[in-house]
C-alpha positions in Angstrom: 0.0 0.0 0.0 0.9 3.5 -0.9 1.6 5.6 2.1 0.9 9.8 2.2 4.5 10.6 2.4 5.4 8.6 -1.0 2.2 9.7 -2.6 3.1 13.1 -1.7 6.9 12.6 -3.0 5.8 10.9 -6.5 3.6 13.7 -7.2 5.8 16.4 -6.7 8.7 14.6 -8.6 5.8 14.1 -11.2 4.8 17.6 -11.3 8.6 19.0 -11.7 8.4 16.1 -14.7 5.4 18.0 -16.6 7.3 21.3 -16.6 10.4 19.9 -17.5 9.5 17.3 -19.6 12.6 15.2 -21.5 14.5 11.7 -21.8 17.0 12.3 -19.2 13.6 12.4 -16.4 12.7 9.5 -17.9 15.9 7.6 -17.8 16.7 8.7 -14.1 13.6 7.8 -13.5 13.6 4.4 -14.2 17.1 4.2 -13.2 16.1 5.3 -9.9 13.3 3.0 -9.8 15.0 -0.6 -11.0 18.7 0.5 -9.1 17.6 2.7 -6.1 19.0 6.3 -6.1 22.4 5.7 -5.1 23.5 3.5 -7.7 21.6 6.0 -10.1 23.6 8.9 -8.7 26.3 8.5 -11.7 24.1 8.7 -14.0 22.1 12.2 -12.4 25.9 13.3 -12.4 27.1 12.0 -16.1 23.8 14.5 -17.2 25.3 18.2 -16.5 28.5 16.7 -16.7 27.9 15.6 -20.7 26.1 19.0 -21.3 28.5 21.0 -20.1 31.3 19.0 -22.4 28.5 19.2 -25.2 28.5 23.1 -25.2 32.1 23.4 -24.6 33.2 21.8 -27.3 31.0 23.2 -29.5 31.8 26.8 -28.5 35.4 26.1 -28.4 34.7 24.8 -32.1 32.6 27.7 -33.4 35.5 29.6 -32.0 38.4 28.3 -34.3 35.6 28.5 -37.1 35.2 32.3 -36.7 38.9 32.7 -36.3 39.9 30.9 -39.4 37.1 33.4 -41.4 38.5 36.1 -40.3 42.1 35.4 -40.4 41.5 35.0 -44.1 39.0 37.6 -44.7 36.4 34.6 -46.1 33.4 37.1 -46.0 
């Protein structure tokens, strides 16, 4: 049986769900649910972590792009 306290946990981790709605909930999610949250905490981690890299490497990229334009006047 469902007590108040988890009822009242679910929903709010549900509710934060609708308004940020994407795979990586969905993932941790079931993560959390078949491993239990400790051995899911690499993966809630690995998330930012990735992103972070993701739009690093990509500025850092878009960087050398507009360097090499305008070093050699490509416009």
């Amino acid at each position: 049986m469902i007590t108040f306290a988890l009822f009242s946990a679910l929903s709010t981790f549900y509710f934060t769900m609708f308004f940020t709605p994407g795979p990586n909930n969905a993932m941790l999610t079931a993560s959390g649910m078949k491993f239990g949250f400790v051995r899911t905490l690499p993966h809630l981690i690995g998330i930012p972590l990735g992103h972070i890299l993701q739009i690093g490497l990509t500025c850092f990229g878009l960087a050398n792009l507009f360097y090499f334009i305008l070093k050699f006047n490509f416009i």
